[in-house]
FIBATOR-30642 format. One record per residue (C-alpha): x, y, z; residue in three letters. Coordinates in nm, 3 decimals. Example, Ala and Ser with C-alpha at 12.3 -4.5 7.8 and 13.67 -1.06 7.14 Angstrom:
BEGIN
+---------+---------+---------+------+
|      px |      py |      pz | code |
+---------+---------+---------+------+
|   1.230 |  -0.450 |   0.780 |  Ala |
|   1.367 |  -0.106 |   0.714 |  Ser |
+---------+---------+---------+------+
# end
This chain:
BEGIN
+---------+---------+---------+------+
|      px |      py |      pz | code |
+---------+---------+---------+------+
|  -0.640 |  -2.370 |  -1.655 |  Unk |
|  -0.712 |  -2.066 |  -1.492 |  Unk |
|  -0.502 |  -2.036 |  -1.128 |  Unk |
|  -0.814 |  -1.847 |  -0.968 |  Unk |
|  -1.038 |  -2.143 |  -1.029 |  Unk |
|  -0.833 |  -2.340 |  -0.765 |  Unk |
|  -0.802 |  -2.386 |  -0.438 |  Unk |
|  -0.530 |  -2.290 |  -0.161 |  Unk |
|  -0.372 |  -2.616 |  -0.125 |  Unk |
|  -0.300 |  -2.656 |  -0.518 |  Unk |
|  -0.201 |  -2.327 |  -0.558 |  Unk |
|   0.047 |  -2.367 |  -0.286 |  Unk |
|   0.152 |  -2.657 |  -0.502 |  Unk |
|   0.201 |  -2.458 |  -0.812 |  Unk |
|   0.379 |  -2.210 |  -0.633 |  Unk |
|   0.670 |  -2.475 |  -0.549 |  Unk |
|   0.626 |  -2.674 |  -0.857 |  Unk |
|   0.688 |  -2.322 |  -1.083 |  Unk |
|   0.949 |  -2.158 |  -0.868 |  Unk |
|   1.156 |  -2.482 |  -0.797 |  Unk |
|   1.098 |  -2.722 |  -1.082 |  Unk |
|   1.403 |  -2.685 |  -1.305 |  Unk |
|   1.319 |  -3.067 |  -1.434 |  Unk |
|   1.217 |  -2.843 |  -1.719 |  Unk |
|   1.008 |  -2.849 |  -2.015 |  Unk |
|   1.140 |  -3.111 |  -2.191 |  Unk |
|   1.323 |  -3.414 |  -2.098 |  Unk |
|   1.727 |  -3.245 |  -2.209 |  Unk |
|   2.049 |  -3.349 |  -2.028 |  Unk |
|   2.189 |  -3.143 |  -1.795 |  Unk |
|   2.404 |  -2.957 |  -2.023 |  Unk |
|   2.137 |  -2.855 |  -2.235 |  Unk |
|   2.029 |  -2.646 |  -1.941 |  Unk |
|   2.324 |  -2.429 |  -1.911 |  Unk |
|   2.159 |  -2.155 |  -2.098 |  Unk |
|   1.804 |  -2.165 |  -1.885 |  Unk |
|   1.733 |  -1.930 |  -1.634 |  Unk |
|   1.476 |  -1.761 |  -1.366 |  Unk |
|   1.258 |  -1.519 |  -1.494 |  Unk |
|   0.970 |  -1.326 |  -1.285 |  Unk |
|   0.638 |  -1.388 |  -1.443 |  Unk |
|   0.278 |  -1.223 |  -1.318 |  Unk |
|   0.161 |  -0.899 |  -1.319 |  Unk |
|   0.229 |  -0.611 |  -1.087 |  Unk |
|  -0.078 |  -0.394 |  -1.029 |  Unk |
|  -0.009 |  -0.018 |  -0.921 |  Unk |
|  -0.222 |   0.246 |  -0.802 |  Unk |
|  -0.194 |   0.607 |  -0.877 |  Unk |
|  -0.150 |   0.844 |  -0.569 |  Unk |
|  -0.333 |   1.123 |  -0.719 |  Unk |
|  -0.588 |   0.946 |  -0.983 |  Unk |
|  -0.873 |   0.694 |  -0.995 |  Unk |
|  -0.583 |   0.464 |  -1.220 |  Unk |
|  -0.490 |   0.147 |  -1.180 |  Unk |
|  -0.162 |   0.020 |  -1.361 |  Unk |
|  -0.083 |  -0.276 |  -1.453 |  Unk |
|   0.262 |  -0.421 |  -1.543 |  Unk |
|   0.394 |  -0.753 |  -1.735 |  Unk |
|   0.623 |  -0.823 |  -1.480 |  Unk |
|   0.833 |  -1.083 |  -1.749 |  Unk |
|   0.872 |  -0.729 |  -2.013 |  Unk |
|   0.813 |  -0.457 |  -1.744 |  Unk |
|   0.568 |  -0.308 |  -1.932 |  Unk |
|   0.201 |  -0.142 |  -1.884 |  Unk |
|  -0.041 |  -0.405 |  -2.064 |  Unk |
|  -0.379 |  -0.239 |  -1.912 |  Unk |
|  -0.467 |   0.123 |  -1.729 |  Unk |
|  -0.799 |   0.056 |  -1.573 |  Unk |
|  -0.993 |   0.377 |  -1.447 |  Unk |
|  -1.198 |   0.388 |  -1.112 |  Unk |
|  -1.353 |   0.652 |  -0.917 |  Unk |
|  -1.061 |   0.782 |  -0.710 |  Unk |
|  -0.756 |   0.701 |  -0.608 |  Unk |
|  -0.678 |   0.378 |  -0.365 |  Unk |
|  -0.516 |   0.116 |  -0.179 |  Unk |
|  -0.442 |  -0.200 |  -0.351 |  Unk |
|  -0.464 |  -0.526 |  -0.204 |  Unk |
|  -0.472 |  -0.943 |  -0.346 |  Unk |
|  -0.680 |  -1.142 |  -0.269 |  Unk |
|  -0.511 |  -1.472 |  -0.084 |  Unk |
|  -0.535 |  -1.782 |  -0.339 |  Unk |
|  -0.667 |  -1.615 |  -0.604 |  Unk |
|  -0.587 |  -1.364 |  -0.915 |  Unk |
|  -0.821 |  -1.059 |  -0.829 |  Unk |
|  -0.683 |  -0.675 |  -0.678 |  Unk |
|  -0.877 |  -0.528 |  -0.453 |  Unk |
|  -0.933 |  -0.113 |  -0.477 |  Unk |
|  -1.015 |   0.012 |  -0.191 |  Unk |
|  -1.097 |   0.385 |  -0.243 |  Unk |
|  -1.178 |   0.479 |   0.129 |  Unk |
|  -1.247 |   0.897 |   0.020 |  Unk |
|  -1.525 |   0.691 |  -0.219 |  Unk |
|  -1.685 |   0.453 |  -0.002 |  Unk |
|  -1.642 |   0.205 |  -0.260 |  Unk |
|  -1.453 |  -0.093 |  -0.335 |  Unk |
|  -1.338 |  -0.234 |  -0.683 |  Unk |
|  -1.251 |  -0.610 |  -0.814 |  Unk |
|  -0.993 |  -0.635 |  -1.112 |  Unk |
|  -0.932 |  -0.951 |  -1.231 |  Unk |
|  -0.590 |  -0.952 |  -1.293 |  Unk |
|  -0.612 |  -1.191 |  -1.628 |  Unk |
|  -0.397 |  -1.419 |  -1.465 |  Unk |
|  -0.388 |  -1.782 |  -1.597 |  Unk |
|  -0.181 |  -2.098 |  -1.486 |  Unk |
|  -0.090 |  -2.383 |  -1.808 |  Unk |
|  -0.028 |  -2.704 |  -1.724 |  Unk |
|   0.233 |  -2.939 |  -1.896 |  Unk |
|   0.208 |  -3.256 |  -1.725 |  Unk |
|   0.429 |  -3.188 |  -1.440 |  Unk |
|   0.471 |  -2.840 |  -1.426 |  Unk |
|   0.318 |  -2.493 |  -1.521 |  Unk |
|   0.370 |  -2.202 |  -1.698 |  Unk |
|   0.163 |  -1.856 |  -1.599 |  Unk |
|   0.030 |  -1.626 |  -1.844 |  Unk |
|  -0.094 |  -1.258 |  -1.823 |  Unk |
|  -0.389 |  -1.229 |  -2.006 |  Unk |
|  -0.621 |  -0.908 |  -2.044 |  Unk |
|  -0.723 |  -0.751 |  -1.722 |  Unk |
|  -1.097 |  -0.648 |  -1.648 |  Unk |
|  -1.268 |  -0.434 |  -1.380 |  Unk |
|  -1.593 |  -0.658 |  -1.255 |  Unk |
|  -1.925 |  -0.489 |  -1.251 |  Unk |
|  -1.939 |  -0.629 |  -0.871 |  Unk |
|  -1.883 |  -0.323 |  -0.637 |  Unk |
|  -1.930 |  -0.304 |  -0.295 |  Unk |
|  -2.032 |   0.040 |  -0.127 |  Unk |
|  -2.011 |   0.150 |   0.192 |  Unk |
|  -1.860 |   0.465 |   0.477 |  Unk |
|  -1.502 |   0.460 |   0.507 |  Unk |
|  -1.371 |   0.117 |   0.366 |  Unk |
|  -1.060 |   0.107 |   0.517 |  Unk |
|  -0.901 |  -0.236 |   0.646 |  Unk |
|  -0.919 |  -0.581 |   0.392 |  Unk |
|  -0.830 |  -0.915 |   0.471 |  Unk |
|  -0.863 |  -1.180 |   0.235 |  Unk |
|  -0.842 |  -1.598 |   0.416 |  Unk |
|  -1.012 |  -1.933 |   0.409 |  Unk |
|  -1.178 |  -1.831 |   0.077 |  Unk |
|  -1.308 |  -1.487 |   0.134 |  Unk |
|  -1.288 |  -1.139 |   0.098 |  Unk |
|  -1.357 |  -0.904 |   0.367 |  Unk |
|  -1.384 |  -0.564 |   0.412 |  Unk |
|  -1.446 |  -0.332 |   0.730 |  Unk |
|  -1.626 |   0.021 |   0.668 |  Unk |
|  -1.543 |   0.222 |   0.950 |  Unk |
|  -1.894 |   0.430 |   0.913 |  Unk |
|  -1.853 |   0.753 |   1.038 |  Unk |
|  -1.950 |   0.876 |   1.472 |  Unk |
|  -1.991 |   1.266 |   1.305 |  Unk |
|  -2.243 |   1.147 |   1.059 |  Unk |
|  -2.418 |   0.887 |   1.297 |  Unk |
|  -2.330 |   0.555 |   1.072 |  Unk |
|  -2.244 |   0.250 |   1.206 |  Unk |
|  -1.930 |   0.026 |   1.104 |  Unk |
|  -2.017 |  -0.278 |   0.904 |  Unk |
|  -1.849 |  -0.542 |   0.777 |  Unk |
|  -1.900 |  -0.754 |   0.385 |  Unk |
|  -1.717 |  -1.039 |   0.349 |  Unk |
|  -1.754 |  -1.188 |  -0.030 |  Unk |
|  -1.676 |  -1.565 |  -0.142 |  Unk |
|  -1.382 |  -1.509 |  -0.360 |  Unk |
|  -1.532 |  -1.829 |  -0.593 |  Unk |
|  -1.822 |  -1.674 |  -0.669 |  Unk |
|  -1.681 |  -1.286 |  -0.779 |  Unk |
|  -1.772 |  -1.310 |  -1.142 |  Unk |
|  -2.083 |  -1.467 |  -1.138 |  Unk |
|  -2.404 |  -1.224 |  -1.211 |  Unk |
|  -2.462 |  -1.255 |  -0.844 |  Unk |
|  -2.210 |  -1.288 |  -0.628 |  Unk |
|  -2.193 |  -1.466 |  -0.237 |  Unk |
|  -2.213 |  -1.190 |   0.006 |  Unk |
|  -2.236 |  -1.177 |   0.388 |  Unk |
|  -2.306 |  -0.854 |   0.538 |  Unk |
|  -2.271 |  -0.779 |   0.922 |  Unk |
|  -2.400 |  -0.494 |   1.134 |  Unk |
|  -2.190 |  -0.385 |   1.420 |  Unk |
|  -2.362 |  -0.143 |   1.677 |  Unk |
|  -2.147 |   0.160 |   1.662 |  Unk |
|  -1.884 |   0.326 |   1.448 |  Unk |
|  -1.474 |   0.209 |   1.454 |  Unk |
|  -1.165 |   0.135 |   1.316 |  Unk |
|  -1.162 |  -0.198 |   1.269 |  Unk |
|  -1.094 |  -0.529 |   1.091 |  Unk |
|  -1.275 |  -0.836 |   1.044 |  Unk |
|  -1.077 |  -1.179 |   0.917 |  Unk |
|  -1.253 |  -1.492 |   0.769 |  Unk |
|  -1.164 |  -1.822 |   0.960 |  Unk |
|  -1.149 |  -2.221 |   0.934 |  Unk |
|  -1.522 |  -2.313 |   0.841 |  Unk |
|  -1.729 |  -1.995 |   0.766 |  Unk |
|  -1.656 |  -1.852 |   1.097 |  Unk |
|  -1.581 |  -1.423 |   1.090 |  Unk |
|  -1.375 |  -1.260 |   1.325 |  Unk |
|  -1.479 |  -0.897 |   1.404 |  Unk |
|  -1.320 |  -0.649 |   1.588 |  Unk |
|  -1.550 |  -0.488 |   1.851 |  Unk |
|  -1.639 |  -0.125 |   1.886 |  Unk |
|  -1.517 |   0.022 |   2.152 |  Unk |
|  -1.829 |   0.147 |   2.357 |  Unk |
|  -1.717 |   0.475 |   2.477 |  Unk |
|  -1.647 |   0.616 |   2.133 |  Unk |
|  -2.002 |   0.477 |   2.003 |  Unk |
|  -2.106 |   0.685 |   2.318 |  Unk |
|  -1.972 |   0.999 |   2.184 |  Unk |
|  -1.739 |   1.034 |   2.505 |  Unk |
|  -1.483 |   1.327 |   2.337 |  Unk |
|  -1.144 |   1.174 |   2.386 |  Unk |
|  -1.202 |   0.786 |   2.316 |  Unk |
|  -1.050 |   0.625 |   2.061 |  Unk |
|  -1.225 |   0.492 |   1.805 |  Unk |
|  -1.000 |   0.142 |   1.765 |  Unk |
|  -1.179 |  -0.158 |   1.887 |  Unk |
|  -1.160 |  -0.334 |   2.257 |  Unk |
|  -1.139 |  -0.685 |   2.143 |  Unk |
|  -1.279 |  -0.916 |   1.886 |  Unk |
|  -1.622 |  -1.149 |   1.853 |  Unk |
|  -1.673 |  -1.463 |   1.651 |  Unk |
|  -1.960 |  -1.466 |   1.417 |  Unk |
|  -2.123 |  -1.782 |   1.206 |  Unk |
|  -2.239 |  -1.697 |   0.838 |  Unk |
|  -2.574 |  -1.635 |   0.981 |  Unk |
|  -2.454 |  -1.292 |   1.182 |  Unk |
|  -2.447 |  -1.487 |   1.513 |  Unk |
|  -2.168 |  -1.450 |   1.788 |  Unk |
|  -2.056 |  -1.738 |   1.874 |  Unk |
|  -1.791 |  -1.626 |   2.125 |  Unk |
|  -1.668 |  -1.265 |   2.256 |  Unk |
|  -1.356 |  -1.180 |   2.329 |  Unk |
|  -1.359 |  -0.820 |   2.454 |  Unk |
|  -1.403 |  -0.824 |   2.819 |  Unk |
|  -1.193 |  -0.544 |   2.942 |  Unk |
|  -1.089 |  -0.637 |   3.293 |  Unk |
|  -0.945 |  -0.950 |   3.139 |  Unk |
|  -0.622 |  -0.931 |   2.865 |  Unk |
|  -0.636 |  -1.272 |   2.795 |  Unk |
|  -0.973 |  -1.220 |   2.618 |  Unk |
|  -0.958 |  -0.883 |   2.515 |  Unk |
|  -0.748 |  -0.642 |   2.267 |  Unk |
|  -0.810 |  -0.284 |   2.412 |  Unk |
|  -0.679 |  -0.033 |   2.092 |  Unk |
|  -0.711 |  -0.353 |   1.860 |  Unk |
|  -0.506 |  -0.236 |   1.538 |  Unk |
|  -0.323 |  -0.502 |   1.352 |  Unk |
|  -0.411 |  -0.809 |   1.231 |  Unk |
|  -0.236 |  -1.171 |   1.055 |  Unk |
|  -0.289 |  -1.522 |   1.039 |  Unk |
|  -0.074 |  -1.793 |   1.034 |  Unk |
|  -0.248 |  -2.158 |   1.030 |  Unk |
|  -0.475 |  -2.179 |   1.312 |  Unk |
|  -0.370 |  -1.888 |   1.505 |  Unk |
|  -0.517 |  -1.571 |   1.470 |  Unk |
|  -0.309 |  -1.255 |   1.639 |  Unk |
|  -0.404 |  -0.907 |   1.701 |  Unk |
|  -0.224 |  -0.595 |   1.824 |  Unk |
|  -0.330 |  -0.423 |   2.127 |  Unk |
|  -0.201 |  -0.098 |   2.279 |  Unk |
|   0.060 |  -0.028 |   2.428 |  Unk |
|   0.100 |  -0.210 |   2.785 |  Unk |
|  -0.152 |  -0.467 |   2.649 |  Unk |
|   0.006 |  -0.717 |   2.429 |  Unk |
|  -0.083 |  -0.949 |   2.125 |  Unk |
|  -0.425 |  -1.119 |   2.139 |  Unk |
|  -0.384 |  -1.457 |   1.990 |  Unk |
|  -0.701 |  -1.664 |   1.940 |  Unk |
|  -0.614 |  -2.037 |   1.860 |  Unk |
|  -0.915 |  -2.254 |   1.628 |  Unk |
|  -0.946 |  -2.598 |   1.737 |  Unk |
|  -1.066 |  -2.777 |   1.436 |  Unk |
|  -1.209 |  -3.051 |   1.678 |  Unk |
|  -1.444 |  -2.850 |   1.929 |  Unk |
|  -1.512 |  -2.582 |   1.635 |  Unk |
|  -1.420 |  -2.317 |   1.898 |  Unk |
|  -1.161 |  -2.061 |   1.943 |  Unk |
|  -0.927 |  -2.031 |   2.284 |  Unk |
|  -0.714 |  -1.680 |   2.404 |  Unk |
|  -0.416 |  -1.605 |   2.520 |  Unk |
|  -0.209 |  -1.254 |   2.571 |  Unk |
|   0.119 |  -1.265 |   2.458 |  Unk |
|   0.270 |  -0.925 |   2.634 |  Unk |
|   0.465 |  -0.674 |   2.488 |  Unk |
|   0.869 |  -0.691 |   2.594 |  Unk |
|   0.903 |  -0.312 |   2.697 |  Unk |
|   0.649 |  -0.062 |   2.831 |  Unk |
|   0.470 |   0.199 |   2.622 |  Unk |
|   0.555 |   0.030 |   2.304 |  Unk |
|   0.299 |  -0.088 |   2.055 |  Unk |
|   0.279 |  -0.329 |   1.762 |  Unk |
|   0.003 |  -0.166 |   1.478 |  Unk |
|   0.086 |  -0.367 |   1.194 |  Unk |
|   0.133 |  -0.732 |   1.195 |  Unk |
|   0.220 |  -0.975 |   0.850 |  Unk |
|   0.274 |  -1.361 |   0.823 |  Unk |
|   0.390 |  -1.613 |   0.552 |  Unk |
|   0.165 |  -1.936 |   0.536 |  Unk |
|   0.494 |  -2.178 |   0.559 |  Unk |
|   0.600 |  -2.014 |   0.860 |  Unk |
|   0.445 |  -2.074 |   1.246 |  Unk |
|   0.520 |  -1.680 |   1.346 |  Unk |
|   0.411 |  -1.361 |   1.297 |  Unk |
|   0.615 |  -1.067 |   1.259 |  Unk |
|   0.498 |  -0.663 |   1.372 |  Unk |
|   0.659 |  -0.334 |   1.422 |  Unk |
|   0.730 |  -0.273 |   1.764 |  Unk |
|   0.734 |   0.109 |   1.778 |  Unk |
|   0.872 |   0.304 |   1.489 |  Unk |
|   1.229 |   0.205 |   1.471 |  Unk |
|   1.206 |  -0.204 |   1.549 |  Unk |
|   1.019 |  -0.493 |   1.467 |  Unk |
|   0.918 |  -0.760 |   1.689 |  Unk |
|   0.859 |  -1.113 |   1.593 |  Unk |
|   0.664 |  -1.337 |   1.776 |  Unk |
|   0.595 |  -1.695 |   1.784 |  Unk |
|   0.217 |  -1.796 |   1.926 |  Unk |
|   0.215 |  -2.118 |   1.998 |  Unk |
|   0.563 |  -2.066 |   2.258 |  Unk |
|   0.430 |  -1.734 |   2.344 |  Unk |
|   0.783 |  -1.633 |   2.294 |  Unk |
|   0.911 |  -1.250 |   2.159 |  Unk |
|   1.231 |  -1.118 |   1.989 |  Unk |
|   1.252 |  -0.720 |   1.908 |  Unk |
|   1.509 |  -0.667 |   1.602 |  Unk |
|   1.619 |  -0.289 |   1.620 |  Unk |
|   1.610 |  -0.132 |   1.276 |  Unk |
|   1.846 |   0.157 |   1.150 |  Unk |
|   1.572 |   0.377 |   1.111 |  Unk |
|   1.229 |   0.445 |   1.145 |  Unk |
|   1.033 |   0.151 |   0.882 |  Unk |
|   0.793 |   0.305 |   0.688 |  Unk |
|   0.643 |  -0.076 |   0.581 |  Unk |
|   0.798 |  -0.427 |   0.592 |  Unk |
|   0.670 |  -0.751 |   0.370 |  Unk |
|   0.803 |  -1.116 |   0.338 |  Unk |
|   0.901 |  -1.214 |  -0.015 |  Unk |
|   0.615 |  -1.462 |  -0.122 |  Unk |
|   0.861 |  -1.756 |  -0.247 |  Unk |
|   0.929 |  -1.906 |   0.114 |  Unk |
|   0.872 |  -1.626 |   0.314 |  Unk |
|   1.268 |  -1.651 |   0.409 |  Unk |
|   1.304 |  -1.289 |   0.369 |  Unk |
|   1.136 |  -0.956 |   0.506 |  Unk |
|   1.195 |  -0.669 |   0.309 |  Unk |
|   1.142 |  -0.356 |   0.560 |  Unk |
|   1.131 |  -0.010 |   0.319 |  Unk |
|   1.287 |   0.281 |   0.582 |  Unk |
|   1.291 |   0.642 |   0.557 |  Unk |
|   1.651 |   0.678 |   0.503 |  Unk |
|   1.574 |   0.577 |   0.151 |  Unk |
|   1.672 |   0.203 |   0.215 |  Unk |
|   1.601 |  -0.177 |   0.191 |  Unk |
|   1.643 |  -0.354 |   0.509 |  Unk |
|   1.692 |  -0.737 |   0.405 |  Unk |
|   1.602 |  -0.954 |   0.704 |  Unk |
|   1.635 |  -1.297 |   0.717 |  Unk |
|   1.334 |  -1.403 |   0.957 |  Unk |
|   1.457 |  -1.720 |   1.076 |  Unk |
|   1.803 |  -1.599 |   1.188 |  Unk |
|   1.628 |  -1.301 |   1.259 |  Unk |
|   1.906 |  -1.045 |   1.163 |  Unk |
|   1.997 |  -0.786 |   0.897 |  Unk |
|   2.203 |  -0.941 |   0.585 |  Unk |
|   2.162 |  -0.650 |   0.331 |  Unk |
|   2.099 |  -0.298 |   0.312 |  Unk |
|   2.009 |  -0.159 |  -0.031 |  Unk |
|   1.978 |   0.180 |  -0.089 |  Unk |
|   1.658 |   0.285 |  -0.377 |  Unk |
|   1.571 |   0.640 |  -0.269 |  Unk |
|   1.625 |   0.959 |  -0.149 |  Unk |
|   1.468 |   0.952 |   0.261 |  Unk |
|   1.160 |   1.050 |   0.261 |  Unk |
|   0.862 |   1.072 |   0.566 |  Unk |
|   0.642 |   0.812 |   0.644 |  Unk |
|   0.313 |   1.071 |   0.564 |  Unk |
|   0.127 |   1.175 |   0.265 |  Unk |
|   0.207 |   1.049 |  -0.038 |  Unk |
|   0.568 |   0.847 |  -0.045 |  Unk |
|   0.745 |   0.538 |  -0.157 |  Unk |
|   0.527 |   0.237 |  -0.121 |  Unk |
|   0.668 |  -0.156 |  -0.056 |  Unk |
|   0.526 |  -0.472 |  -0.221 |  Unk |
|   0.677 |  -0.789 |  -0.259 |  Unk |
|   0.750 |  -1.090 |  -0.580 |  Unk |
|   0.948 |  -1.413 |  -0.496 |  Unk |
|   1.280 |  -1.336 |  -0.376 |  Unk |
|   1.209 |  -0.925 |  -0.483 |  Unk |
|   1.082 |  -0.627 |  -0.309 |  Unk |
|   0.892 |  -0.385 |  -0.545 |  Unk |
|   0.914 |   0.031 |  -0.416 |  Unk |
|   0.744 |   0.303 |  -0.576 |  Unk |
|   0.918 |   0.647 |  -0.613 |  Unk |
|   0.616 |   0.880 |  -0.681 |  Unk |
|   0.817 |   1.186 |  -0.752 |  Unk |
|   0.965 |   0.968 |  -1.059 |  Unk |
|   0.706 |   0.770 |  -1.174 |  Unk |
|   0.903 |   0.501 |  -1.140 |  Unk |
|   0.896 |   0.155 |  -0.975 |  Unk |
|   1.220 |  -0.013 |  -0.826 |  Unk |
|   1.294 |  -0.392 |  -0.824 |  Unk |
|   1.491 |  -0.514 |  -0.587 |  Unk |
|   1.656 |  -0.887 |  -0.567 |  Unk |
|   1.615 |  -0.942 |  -0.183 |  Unk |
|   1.829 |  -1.350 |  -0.203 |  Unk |
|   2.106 |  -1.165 |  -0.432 |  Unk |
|   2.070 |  -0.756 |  -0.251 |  Unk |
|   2.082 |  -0.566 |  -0.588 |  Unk |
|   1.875 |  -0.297 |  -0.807 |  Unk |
|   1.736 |  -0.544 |  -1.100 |  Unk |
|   1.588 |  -0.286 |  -1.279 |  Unk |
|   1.338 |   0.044 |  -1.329 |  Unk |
|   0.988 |   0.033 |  -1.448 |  Unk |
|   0.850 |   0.286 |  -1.586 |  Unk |
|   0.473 |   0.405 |  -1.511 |  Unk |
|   0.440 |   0.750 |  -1.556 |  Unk |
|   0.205 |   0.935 |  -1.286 |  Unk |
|   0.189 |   0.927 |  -0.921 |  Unk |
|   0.293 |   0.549 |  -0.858 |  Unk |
|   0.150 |   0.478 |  -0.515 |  Unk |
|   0.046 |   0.093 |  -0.328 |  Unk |
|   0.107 |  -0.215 |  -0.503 |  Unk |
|   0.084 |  -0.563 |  -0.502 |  Unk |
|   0.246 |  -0.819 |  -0.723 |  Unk |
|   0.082 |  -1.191 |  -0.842 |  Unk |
|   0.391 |  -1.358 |  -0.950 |  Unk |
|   0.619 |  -1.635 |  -0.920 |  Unk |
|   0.948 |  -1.770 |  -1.085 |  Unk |
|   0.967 |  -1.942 |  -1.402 |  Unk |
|   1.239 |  -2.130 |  -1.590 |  Unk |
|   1.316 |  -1.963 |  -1.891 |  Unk |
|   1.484 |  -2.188 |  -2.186 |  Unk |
+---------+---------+---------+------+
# end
């Protein structure tokens, strides 16, 4: 039974059922389990820095099972529910599919998860600048920035994640009328949200910024249903829109600073969306980068270079958590989402709980480093961080429920973004 073939709410399932069952394998008494134990299962897939090269690592043996060229090198993103790595090779203009070989066995009331060979699908997608991906509700979708110098407009293909290996694949394309830096993320019931140009750049006006003024809702068909980018009013607008998560029906965005957090709420009932502005606590301070955890109700952003802020939409309420230096990246672990691993560039592991919303750990796994060009890179396993030391060739593991180095994996190259599909298995 292949895990990609599913959908979200089984998977979920499996996900609890693998990384919690310890009813086992086979009926034994207790005391025939003294000898079992947790092992991390799935593959790790690793991009090279410096080279169209994709790596990818048995996560149960640590070893490389497949190198899988490409046209240059890229950023590496999952898809949601499903076992394909996205390649996004913005330089290229093009975007890759890997199907990770991924497979889930059932025994009767549990699974075991198998790495089988990866491929690279003949699906591509082309396009100017590919930059942002977001992968919800079923589908894939990618922003290409286009380019103002060059006179091409940003568009937007979102692909049904179900339908990626078939000779002909489900794809929605959607024309936006001017160049920017945006993002688009699917919603409940084939509904697209799309961040909207902002007009001055389009205009060629020298000193705007090319990040979006708010977002629009579009149907499969390319047709907004509602706008959300009126400027004279916050509460349905996200001036310097960069940042995106979702977390059930709430969909956030970051604005700039003295803006806020744009948080449009789906109401499965009336098929529409409603807005609200959720301010920032302290002046001049943005959020740029916002992650959730699907079993949680909040999201959580930087807030400024040295803090995060987490923020709960439905109470509108904030809480900034001051870091000990500047993060260069910050994930939850995928087995709860109890945990946020924040990677900072004094070389360290920040281990957050995000309910209690403080620092337990600190775990040191490099030397410091800056946040630009190429550098250590954070992904995360259940209840692990993974970071990847370029100058080494090396990738870290680090137990984020017991703070500790597990162990070094060796990849050789420029080791640059990952992502992990994994979970935890009992071993016998």
């Amino acid at each position: 039974m292949s895990w990609k073939k599913l959908g979200s709410r089984f998977l979920f399932f499996i996900l609890v059922v693998a990384g919690l069952g310890a009813a086992g394998c086979e009926k034994k008494d207790r005391d025939s389990h003294d000898h079992d134990h947790e092992a991390i299962v799935g593959a790790l897939l690793v991009s090279d820095a410096e080279a169209g090269l994709i790596n990818i690592i048995d996560l149960h043996h640590g070893d490389i099972i497949s190198s899988i060229d490409i046209e240059g090198p890229a950023t590496i993103y999952p898809t949601a529910h499903t076992y394909y790595g996205v390649a996004i090779q913005t330089a290229d203009g093009l975007v890759n599919f890997i199907d990770t070989g991924i497979e889930i066995e059932e025994h009767g009331d549990h699974f075991h998860l198998h790495v089988g060979e990866p491929e690279l699908l003949n699906f591509e997608l082309f396009g100017s600048t590919p930059i942002h991906f977001v992968s919800h509700d079923g589908w894939s979708a990618v922003h290409f920035d286009g380019s103002r110098d060059e006179g091409i407009n940003a568009e937007v293909a979102a692909v049904l994640e179900s339908t990626l290996e078939d000779s002909d694949p489900e794809v929605l394309f959607f024309a936006l009328d001017g160049p920017a830096h945006g993002a688009a993320v699917p919603a409940q019931d084939n509904n697209f949200l799309i961040t909207v140009p902002n007009p001055e750049y389009v205009n060629g006006v020298s000193d705007a910024s090319s990040l979006p003024i708010g977002v629009n809702v579009y149907d499969e068909s390319g047709t907004v249903l509602q706008e959300f980018a009126d400027v004279s009013d916050p509460d349905s607008s996200c001036v310097d829109l960069h940042g995106e998560a979702v977390t059930g029906n709430h969909y956030a965005f970051a604005c700039g600073a003295n803006f806020g957090i744009l948080v449009l709420t789906y109401n499965e009932g009336s098929g529409q969306f409603s807005s609200k502005n959720i301010p920032y606590p302290a002046a001049d301070v943005r959020t740029g980068t916002l992650i959730s955890h699907e079993s949680k109700s909040f999201f959580i952003g930087n807030f400024g270079a040295d803090a995060l802020i987490k923020m709960n939409p439905a109470s509108s309420e904030t809480s900034v958590l001051d870091l000990p230096a500047d993060q260069c990246g910050f994930v939850f672990e995928n087995d709860g989402g109890n945990e946020v691993a924040v990677l900072t560039i004094d070389g360290f592991i920040q281990v957050i709980d995000s309910n209690t919303w403080m620092i337990e750990e600190s775990i040191p796994v490099t030397s410091p480093f800056s946040c630009t060009g190429i550098r250590p890179r954070l992904a995360a396993g259940p209840g692990v961080a993974y970071v990847s030391i370029p100058e080494d060739g090396t990738v870290v593991e680090v137990g984020l429920h017991e703070p500790e180095i597990i162990r070094e994996i060796e990849v050789g190259g420029t080791p640059g973004t990952m992502t992990a599909f994994a979970i935890k298995e009992i071993q016998h």
